[in-house]
C-alpha positions as CSV (number, residue, x, y, z in Angstrom):
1,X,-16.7,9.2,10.2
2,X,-15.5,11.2,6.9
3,X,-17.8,10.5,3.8
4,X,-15.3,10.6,0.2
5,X,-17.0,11.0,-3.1
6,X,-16.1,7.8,-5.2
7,X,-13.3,10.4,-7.5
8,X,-11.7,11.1,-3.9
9,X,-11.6,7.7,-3.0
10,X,-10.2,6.6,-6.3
11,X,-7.5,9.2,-6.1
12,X,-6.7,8.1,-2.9
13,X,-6.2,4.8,-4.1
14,X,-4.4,5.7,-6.8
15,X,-2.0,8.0,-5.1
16,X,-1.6,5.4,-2.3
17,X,-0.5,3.1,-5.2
18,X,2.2,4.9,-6.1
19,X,3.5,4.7,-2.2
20,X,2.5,8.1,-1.4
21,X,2.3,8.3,2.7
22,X,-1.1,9.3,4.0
23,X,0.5,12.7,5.0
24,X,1.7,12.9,1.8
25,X,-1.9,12.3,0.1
26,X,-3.9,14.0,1.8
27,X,-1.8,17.7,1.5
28,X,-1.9,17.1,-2.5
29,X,-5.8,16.3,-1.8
30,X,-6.0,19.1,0.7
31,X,-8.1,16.9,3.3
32,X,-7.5,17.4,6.5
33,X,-4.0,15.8,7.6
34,X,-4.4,14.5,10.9
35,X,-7.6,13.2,10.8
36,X,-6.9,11.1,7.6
37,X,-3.7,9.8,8.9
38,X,-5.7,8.4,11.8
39,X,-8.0,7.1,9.6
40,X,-5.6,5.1,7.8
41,X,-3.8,4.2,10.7
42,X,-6.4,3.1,13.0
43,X,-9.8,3.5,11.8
44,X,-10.1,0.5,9.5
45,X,-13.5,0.4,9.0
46,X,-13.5,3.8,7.5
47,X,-13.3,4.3,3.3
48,X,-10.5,6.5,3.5
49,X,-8.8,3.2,5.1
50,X,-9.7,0.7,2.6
51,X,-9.1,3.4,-0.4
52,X,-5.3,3.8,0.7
53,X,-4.4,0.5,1.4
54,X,-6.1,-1.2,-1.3
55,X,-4.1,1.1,-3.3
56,X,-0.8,0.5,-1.4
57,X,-1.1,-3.5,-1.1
58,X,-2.3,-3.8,-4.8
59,X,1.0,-1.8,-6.2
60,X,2.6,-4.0,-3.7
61,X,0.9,-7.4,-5.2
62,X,2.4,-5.7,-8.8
63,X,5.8,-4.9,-7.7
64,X,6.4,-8.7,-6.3
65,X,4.9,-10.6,-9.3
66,X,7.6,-8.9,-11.6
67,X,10.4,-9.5,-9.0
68,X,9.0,-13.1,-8.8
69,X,9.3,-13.0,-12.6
70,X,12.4,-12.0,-12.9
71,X,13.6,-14.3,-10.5
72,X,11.9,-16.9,-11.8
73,X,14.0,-15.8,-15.6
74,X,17.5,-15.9,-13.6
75,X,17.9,-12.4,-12.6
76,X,20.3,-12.8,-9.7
77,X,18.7,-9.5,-8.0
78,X,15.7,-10.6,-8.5
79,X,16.2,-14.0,-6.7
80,X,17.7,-12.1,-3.7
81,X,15.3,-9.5,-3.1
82,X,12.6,-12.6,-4.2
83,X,13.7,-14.7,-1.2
84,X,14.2,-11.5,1.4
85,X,10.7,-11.4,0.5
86,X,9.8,-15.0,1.5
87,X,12.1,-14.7,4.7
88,X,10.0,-11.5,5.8
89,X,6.8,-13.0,5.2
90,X,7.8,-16.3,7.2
91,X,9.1,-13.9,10.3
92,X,5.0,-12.3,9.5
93,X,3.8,-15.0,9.9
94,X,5.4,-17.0,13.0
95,X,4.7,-13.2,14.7
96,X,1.0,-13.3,13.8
């Protein structure tokens, strides 16, 4: 399994955070693309796994408290793209 310096992995988190795709992070990082798009795809154990989608999820976790806020303040968009939200995540979980 591929060994990442601590910089690396923080770049990859960073960069994931900002919804780069693995493809897409690992040609600015110049690691070898295949290998880390498996990694992130399938090998979840790996770091290069936990790096990118902590990254990912965390922006994620970001990006949904502020539409949550804004909904909560009476943004109209906000309260539609708040409940899409809720819908998805009830379909999640009756399919988990």
């Amino acid at each position: 399994m591929q060994q990442y310096s601590n910089d690396l992995l923080k770049q990859i988190t960073d960069l994931a955070a900002l919804f780069f795709t693995p493809r897409e992070v690992a040609m600015m990082l110049e690691l070898d693309v295949e290998h880390f798009i498996m990694q992130c795809d399938i090998i979840q154990e790996s770091e290069g796994y936990k790096a990118f989608h902590s990254g990912r999820l965390q922006s994620e976790v970001d990006l949904r408290k502020s539409v949550i806020k804004l909904a909560k303040s009476g943004s109209s968009p906000a309260q539609t793209l708040a409940l899409d939200m809720l819908l998805k995540s009830k379909v999640k979980m009756i399919d988990k």
